[in-house]
mmJSON file of the N, C-alpha and C atoms, coordinates in Angstrom:
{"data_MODEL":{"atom_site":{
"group_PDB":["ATOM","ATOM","ATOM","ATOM","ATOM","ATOM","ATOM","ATOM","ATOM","ATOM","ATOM","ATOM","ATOM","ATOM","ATOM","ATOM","ATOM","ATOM","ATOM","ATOM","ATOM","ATOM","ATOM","ATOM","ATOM","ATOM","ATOM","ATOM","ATOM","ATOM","ATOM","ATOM","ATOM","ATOM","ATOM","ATOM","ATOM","ATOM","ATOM","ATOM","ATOM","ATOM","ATOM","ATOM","ATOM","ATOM","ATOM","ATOM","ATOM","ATOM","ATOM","ATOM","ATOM","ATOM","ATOM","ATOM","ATOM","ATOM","ATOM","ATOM","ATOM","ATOM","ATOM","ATOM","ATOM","ATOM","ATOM","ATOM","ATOM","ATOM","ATOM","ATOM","ATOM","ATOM","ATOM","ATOM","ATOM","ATOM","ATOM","ATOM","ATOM","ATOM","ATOM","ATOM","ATOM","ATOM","ATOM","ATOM","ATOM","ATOM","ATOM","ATOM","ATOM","ATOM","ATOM","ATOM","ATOM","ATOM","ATOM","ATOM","ATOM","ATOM","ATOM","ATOM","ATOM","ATOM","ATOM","ATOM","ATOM","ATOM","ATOM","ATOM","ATOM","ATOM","ATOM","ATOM","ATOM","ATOM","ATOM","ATOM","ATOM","ATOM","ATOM","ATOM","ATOM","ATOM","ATOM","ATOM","ATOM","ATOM","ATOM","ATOM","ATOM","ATOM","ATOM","ATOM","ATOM","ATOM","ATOM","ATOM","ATOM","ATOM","ATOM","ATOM","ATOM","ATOM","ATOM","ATOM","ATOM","ATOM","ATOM","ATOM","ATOM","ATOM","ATOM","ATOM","ATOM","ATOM","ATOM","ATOM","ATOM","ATOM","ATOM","ATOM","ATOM","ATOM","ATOM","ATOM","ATOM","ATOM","ATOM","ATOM","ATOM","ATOM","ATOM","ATOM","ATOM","ATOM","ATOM","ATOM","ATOM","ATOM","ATOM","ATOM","ATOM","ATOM","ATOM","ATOM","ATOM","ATOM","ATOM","ATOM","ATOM","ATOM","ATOM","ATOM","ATOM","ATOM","ATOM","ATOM","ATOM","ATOM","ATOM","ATOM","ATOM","ATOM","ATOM","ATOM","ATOM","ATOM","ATOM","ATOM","ATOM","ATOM","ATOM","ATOM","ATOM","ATOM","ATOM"],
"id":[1,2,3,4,5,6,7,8,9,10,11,12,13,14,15,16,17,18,19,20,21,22,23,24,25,26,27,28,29,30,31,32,33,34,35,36,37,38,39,40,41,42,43,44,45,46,47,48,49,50,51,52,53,54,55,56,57,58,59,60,61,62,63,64,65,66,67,68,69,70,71,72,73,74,75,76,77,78,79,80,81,82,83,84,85,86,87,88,89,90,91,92,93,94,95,96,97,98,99,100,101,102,103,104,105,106,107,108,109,110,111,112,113,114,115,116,117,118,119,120,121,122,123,124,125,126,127,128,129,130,131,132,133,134,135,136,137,138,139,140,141,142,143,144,145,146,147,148,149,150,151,152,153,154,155,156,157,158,159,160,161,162,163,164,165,166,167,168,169,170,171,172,173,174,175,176,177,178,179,180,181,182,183,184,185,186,187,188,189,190,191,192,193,194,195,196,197,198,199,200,201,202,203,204,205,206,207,208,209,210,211,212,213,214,215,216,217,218,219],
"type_symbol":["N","C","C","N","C","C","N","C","C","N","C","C","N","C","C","N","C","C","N","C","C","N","C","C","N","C","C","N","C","C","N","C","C","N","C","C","N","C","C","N","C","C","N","C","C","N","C","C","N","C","C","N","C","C","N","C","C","N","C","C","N","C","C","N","C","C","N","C","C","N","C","C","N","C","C","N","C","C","N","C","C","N","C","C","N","C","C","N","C","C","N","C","C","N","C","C","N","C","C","N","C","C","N","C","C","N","C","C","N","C","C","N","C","C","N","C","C","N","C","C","N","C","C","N","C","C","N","C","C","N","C","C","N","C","C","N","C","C","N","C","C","N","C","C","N","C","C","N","C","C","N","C","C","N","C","C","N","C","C","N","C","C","N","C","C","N","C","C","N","C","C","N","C","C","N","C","C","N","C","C","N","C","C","N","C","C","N","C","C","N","C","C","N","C","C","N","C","C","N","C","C","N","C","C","N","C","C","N","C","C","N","C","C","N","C","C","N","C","C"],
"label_atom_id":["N","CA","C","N","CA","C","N","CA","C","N","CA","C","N","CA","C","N","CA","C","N","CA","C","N","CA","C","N","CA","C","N","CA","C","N","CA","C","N","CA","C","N","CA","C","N","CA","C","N","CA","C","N","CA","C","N","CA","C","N","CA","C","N","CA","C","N","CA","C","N","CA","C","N","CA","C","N","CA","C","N","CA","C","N","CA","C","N","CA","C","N","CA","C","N","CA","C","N","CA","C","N","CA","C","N","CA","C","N","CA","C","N","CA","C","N","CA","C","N","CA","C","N","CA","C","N","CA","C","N","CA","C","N","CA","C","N","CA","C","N","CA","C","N","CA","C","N","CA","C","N","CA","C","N","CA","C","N","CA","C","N","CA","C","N","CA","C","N","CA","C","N","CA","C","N","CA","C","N","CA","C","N","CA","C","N","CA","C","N","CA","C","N","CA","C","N","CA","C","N","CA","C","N","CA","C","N","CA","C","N","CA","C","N","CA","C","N","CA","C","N","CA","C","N","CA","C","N","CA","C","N","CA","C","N","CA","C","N","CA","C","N","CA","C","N","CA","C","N","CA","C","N","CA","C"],
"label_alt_id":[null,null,null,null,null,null,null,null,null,null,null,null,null,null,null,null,null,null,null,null,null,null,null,null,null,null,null,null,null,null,null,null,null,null,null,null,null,null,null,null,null,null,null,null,null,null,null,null,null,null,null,null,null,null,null,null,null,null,null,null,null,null,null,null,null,null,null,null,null,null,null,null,null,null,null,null,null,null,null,null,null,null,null,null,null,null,null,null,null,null,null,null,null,null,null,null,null,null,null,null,null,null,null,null,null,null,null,null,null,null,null,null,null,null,null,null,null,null,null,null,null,null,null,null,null,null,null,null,null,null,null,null,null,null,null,null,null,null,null,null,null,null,null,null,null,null,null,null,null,null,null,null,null,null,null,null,null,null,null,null,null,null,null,null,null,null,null,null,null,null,null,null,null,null,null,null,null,null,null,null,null,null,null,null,null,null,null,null,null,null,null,null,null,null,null,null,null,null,null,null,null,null,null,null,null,null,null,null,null,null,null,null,null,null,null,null,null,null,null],
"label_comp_id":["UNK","UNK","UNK","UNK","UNK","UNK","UNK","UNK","UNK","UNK","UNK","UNK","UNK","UNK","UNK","UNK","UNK","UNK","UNK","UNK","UNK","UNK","UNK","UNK","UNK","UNK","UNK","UNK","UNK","UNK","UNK","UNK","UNK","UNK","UNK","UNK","UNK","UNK","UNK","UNK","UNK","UNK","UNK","UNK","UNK","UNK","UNK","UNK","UNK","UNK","UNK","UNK","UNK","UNK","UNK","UNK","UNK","UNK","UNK","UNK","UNK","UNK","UNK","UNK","UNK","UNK","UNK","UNK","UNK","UNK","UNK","UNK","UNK","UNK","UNK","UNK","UNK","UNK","UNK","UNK","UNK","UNK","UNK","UNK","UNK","UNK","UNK","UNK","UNK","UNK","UNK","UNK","UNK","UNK","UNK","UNK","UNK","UNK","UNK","UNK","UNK","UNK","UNK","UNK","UNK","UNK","UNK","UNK","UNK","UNK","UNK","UNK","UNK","UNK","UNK","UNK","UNK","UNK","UNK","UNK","UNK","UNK","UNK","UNK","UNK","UNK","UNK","UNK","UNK","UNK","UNK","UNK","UNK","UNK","UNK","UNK","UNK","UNK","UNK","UNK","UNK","UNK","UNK","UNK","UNK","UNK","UNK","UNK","UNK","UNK","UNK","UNK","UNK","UNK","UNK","UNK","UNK","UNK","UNK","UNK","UNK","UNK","UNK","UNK","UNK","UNK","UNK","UNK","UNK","UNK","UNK","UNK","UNK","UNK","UNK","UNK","UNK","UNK","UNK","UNK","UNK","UNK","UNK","UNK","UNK","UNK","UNK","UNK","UNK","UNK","UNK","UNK","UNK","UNK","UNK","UNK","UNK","UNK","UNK","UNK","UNK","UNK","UNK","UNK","UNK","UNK","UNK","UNK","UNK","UNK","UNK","UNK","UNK","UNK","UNK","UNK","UNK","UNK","UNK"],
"label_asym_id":["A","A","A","A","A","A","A","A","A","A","A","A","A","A","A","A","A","A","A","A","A","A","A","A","A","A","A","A","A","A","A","A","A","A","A","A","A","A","A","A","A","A","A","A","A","A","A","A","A","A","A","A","A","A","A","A","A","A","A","A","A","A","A","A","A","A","A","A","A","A","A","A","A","A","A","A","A","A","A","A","A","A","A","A","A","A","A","A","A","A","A","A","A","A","A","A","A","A","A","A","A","A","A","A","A","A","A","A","A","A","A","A","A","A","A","A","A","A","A","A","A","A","A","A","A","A","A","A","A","A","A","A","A","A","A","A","A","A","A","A","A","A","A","A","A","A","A","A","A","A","A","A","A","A","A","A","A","A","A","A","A","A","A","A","A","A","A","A","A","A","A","A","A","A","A","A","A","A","A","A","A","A","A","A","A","A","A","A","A","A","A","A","A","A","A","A","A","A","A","A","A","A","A","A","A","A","A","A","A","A","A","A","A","A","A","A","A","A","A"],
"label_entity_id":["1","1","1","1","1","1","1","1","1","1","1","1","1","1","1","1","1","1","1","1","1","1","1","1","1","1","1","1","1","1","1","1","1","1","1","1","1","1","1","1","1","1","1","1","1","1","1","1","1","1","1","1","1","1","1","1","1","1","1","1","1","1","1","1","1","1","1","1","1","1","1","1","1","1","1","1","1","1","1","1","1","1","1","1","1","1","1","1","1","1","1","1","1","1","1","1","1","1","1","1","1","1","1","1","1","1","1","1","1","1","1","1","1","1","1","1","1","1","1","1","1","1","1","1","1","1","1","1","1","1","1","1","1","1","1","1","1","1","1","1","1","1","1","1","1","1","1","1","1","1","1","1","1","1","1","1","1","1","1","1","1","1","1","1","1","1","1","1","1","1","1","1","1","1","1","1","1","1","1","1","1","1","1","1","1","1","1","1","1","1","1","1","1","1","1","1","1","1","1","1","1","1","1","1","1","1","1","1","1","1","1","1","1","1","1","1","1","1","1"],
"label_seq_id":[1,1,1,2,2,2,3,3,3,4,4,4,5,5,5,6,6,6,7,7,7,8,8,8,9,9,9,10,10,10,11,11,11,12,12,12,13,13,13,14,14,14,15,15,15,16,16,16,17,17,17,18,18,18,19,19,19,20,20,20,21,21,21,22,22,22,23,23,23,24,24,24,25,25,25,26,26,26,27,27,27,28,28,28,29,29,29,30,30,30,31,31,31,32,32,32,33,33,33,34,34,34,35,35,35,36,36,36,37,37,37,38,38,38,39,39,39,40,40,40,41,41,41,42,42,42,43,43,43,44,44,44,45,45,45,46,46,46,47,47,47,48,48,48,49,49,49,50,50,50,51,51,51,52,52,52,53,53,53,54,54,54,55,55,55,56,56,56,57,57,57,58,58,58,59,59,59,60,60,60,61,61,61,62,62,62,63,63,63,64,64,64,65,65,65,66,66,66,67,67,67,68,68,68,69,69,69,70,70,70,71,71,71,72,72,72,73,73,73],
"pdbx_PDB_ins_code":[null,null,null,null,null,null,null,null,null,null,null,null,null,null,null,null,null,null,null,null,null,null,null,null,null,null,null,null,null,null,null,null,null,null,null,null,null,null,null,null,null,null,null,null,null,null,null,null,null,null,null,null,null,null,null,null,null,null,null,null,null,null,null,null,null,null,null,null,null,null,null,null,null,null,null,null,null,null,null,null,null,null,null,null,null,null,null,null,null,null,null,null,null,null,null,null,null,null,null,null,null,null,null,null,null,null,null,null,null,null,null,null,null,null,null,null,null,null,null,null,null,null,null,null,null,null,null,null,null,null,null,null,null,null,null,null,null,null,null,null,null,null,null,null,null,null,null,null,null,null,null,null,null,null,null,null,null,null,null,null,null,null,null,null,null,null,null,null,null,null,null,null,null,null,null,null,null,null,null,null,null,null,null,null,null,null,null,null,null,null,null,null,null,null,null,null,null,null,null,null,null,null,null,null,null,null,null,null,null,null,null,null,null,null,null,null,null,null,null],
"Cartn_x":[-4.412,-4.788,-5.418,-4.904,-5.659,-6.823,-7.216,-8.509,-7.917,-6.692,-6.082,-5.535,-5.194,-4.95,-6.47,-7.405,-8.772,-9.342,-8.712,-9.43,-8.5,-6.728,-6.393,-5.919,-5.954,-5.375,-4.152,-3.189,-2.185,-1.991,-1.461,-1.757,-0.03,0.149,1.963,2.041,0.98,1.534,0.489,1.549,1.103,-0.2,-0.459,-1.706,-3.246,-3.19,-3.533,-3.971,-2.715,-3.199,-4.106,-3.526,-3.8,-5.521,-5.986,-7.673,-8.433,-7.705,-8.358,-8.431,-8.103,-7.314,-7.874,-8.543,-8.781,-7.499,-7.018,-5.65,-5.007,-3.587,-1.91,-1.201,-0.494,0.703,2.048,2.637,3.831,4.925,5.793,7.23,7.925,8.026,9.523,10.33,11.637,13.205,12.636,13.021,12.616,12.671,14.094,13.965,12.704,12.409,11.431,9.475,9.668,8.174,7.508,8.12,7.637,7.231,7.43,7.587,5.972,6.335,5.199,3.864,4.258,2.977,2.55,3.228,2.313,1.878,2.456,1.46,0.454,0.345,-1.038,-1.939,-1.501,-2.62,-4.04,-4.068,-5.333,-6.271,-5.811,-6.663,-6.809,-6.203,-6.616,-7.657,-8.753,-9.852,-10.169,-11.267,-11.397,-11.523,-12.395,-12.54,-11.227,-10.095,-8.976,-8.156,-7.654,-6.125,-5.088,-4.232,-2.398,-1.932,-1.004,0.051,1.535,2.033,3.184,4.437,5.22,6.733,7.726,7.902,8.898,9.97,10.547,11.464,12.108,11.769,11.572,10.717,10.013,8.502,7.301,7.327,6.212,4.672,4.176,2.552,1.904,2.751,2.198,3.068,4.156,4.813,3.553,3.377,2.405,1.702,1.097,-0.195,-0.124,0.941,0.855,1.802,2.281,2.582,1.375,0.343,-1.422,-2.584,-2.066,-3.372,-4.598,-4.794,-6.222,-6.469,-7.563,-7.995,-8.094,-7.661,-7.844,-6.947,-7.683,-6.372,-5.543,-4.08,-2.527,-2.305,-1.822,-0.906,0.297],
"Cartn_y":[26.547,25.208,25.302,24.488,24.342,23.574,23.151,22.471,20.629,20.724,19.053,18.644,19.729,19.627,19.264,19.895,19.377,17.807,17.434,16.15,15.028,15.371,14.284,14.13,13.026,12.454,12.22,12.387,12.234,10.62,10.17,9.018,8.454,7.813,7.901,6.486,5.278,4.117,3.235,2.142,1.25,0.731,0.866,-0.192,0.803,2.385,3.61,3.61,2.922,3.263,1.829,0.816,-0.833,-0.613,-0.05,-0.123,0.975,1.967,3.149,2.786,2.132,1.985,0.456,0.712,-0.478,-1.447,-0.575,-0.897,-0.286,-1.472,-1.023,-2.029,-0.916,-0.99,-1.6,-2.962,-2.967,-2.651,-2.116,-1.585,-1.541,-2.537,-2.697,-3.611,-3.181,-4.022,-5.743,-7.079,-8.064,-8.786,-7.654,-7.968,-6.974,-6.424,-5.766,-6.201,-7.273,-7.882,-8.736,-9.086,-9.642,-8.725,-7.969,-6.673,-5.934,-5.7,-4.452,-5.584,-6.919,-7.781,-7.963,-7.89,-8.58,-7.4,-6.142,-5.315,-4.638,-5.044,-4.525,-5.57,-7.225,-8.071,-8.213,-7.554,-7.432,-6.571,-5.455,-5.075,-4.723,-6.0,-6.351,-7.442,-7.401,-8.262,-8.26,-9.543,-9.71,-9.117,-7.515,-6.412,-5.8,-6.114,-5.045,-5.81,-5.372,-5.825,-5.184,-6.345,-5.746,-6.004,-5.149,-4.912,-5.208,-6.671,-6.64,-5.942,-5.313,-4.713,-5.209,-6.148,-6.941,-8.025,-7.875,-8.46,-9.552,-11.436,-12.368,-12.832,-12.639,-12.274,-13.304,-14.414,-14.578,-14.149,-14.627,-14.165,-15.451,-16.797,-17.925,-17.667,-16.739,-16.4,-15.147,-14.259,-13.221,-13.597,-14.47,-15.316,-16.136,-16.477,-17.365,-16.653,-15.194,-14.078,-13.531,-13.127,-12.523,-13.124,-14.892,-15.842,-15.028,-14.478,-13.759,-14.246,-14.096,-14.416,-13.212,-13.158,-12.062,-12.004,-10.652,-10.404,-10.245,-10.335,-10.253,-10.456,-9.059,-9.284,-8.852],
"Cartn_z":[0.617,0.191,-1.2,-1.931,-3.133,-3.139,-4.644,-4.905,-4.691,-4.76,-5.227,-4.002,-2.808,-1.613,-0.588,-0.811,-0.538,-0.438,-1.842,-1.953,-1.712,-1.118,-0.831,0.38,0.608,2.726,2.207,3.322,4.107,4.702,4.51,5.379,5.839,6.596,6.824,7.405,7.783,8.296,7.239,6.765,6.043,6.44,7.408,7.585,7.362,7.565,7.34,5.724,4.735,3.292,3.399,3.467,3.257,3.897,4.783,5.474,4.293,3.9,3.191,1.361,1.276,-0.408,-1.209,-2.262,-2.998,-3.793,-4.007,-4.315,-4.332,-3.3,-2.721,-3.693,-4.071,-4.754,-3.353,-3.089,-2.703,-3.65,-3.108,-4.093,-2.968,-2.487,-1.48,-1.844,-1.012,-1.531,-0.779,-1.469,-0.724,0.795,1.019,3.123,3.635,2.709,3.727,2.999,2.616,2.436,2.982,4.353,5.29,6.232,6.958,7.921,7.124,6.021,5.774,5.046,4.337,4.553,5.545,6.705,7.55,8.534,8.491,8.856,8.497,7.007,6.656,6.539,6.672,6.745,7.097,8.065,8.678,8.143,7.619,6.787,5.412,5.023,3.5,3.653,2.79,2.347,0.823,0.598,-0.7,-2.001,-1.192,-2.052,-2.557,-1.968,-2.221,-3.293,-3.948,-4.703,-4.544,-4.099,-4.125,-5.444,-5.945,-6.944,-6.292,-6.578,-6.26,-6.721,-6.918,-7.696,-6.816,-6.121,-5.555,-6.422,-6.036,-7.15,-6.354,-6.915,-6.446,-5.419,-4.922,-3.961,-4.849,-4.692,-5.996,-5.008,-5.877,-5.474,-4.323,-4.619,-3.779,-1.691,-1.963,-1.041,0.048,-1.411,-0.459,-0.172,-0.44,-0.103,1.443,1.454,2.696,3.627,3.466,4.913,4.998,3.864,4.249,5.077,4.506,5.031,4.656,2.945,3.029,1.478,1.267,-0.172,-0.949,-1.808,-2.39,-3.834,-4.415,-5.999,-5.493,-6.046,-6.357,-7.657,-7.692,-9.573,-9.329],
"occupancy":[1.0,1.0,1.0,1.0,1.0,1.0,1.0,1.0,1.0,1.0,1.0,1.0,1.0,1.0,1.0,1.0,1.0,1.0,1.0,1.0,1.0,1.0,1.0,1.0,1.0,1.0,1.0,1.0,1.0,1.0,1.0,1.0,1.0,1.0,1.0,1.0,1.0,1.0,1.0,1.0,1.0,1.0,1.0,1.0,1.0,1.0,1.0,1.0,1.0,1.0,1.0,1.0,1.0,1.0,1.0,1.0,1.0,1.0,1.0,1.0,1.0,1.0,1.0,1.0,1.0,1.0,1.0,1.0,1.0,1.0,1.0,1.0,1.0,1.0,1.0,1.0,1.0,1.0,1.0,1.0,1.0,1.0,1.0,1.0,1.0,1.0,1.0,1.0,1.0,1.0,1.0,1.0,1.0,1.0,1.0,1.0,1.0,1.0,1.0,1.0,1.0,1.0,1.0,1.0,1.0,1.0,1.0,1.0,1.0,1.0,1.0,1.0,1.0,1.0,1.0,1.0,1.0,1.0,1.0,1.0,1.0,1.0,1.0,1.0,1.0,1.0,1.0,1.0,1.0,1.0,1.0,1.0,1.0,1.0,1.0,1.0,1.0,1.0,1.0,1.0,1.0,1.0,1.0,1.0,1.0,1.0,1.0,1.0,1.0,1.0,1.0,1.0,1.0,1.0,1.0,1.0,1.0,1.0,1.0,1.0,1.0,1.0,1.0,1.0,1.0,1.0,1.0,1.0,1.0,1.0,1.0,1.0,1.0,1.0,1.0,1.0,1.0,1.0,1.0,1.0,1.0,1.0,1.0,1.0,1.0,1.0,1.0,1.0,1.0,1.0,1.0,1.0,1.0,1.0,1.0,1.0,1.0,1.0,1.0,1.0,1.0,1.0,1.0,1.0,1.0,1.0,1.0,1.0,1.0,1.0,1.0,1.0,1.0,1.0,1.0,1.0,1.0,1.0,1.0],
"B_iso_or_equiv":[0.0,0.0,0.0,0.0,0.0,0.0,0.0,0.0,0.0,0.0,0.0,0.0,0.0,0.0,0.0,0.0,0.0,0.0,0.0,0.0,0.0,0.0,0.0,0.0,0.0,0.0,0.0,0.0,0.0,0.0,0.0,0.0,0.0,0.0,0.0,0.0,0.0,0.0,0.0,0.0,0.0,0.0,0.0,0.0,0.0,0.0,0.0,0.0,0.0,0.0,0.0,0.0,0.0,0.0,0.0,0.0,0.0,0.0,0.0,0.0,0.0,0.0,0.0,0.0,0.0,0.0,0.0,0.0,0.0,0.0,0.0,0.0,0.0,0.0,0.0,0.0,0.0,0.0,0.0,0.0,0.0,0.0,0.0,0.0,0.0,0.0,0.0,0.0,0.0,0.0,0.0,0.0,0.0,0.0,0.0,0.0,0.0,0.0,0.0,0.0,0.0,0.0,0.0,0.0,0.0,0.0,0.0,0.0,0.0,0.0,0.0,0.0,0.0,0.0,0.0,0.0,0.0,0.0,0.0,0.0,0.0,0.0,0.0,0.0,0.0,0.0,0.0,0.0,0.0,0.0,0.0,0.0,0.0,0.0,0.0,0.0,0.0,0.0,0.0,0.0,0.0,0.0,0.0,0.0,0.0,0.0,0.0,0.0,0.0,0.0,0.0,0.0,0.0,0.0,0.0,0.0,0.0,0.0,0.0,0.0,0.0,0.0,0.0,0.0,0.0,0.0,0.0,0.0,0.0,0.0,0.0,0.0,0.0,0.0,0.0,0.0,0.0,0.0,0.0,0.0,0.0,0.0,0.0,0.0,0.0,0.0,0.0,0.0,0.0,0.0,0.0,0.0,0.0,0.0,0.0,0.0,0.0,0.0,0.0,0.0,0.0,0.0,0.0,0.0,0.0,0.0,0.0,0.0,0.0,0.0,0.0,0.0,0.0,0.0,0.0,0.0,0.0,0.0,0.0],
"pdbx_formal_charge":[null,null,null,null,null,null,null,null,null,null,null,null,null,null,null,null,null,null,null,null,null,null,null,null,null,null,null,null,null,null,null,null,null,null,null,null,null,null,null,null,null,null,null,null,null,null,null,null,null,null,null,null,null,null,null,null,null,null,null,null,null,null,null,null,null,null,null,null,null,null,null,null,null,null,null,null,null,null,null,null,null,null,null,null,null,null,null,null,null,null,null,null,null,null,null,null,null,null,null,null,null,null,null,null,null,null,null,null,null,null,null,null,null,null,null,null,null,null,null,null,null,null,null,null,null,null,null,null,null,null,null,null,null,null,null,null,null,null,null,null,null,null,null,null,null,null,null,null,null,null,null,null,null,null,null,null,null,null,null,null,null,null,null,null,null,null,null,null,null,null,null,null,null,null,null,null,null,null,null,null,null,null,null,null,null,null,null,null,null,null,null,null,null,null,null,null,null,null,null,null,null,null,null,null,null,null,null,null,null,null,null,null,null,null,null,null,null,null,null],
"auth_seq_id":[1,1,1,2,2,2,3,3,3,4,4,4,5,5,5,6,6,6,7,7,7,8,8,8,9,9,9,10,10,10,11,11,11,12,12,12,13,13,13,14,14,14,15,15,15,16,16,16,17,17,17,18,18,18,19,19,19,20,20,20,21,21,21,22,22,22,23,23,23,24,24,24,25,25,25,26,26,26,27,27,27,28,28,28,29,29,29,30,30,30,31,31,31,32,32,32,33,33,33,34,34,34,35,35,35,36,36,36,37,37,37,38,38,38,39,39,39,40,40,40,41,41,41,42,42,42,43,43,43,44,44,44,45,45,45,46,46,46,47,47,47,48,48,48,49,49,49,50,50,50,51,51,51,52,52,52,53,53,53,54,54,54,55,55,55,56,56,56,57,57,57,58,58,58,59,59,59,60,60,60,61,61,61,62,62,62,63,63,63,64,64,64,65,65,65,66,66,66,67,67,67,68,68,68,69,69,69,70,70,70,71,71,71,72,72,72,73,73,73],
"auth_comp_id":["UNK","UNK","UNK","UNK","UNK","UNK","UNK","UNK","UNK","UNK","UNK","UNK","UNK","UNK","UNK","UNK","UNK","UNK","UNK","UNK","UNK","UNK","UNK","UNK","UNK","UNK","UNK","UNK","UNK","UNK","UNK","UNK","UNK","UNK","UNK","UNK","UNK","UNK","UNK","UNK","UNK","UNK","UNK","UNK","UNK","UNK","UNK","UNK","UNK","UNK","UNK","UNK","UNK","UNK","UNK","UNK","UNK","UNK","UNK","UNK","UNK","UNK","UNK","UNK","UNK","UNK","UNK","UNK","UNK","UNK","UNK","UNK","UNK","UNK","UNK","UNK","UNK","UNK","UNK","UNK","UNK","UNK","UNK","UNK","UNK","UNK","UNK","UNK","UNK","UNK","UNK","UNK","UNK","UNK","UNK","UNK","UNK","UNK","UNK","UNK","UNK","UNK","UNK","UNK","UNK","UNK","UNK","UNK","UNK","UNK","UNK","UNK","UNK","UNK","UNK","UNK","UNK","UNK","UNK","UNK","UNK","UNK","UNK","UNK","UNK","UNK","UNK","UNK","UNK","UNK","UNK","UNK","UNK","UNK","UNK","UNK","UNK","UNK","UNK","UNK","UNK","UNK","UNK","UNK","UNK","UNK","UNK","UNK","UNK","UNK","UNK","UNK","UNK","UNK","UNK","UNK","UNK","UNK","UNK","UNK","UNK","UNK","UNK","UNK","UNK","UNK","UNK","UNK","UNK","UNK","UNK","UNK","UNK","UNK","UNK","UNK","UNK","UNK","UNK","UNK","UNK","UNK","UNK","UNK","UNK","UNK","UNK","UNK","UNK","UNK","UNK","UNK","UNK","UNK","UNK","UNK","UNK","UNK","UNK","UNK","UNK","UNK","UNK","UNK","UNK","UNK","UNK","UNK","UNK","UNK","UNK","UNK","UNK","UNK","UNK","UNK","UNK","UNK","UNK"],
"auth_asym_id":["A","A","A","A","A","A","A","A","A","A","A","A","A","A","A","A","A","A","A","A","A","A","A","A","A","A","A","A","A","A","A","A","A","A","A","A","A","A","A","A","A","A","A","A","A","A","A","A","A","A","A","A","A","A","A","A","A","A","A","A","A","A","A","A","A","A","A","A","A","A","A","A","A","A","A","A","A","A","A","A","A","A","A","A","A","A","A","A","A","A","A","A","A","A","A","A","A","A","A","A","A","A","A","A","A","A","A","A","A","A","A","A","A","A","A","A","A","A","A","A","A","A","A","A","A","A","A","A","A","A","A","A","A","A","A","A","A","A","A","A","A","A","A","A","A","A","A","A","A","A","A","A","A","A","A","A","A","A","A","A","A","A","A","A","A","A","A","A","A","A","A","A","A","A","A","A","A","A","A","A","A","A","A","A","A","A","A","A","A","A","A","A","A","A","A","A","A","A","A","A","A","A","A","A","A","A","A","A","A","A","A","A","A","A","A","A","A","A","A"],
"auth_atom_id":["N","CA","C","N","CA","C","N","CA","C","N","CA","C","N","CA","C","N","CA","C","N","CA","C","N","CA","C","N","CA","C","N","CA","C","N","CA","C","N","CA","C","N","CA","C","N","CA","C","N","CA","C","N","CA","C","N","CA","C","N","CA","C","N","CA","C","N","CA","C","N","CA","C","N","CA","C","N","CA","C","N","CA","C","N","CA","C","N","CA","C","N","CA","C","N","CA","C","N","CA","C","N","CA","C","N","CA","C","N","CA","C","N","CA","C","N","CA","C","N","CA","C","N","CA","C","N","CA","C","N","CA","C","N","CA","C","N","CA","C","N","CA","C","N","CA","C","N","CA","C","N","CA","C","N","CA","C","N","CA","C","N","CA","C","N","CA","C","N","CA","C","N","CA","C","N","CA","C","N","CA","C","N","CA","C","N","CA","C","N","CA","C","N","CA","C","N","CA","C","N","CA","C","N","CA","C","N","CA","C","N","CA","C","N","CA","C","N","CA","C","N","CA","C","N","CA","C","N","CA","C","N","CA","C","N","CA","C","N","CA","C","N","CA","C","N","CA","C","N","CA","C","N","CA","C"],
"pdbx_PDB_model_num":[1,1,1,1,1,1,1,1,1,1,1,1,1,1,1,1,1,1,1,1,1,1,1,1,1,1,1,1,1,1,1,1,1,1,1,1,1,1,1,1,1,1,1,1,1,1,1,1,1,1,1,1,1,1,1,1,1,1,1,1,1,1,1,1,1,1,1,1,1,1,1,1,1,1,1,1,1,1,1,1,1,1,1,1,1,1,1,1,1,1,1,1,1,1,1,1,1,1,1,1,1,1,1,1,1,1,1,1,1,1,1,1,1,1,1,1,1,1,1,1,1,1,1,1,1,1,1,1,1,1,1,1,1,1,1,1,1,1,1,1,1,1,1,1,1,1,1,1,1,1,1,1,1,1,1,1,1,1,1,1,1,1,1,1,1,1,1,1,1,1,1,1,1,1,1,1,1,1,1,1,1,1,1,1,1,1,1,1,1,1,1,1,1,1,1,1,1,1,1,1,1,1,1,1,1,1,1,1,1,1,1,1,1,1,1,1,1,1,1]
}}}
């Protein structure tokens, strides 16, 4: 194990990064931004910001599969 292996997690289910992470980056194809919004909904809150890279997805769409307040860029 290295020094850079030490300091980082593993993590493998969306909702795993989305509870641990100040900011998630989405970069999914647009059939699949319903499915992975709405499984990390729950634990996104105000403190966090998403980064959308969805392509046609606007931001008033993520907003109302989250039902949460929060940044989106």
């Amino acid at each position: 194990m290295n020094d850079l292996d030490a300091i980082l997690e593993r993590l493998e289910r969306n909702e795993e990064i989305a509870k641990k992470c100040n900011f998630i980056i989405v970069a999914v194809k647009p059939q699949n931004a319903y499915p992975v919004l709405t499984s990390i909904s729950k634990e996104l809150d105000c403190e966090k910001h998403l980064i959308s890279i969805m392509a046609g997805i606007t931001i008033s769409k993520i907003e109302s599969l989250i039902q949460k307040k929060m940044a989106i860029t």
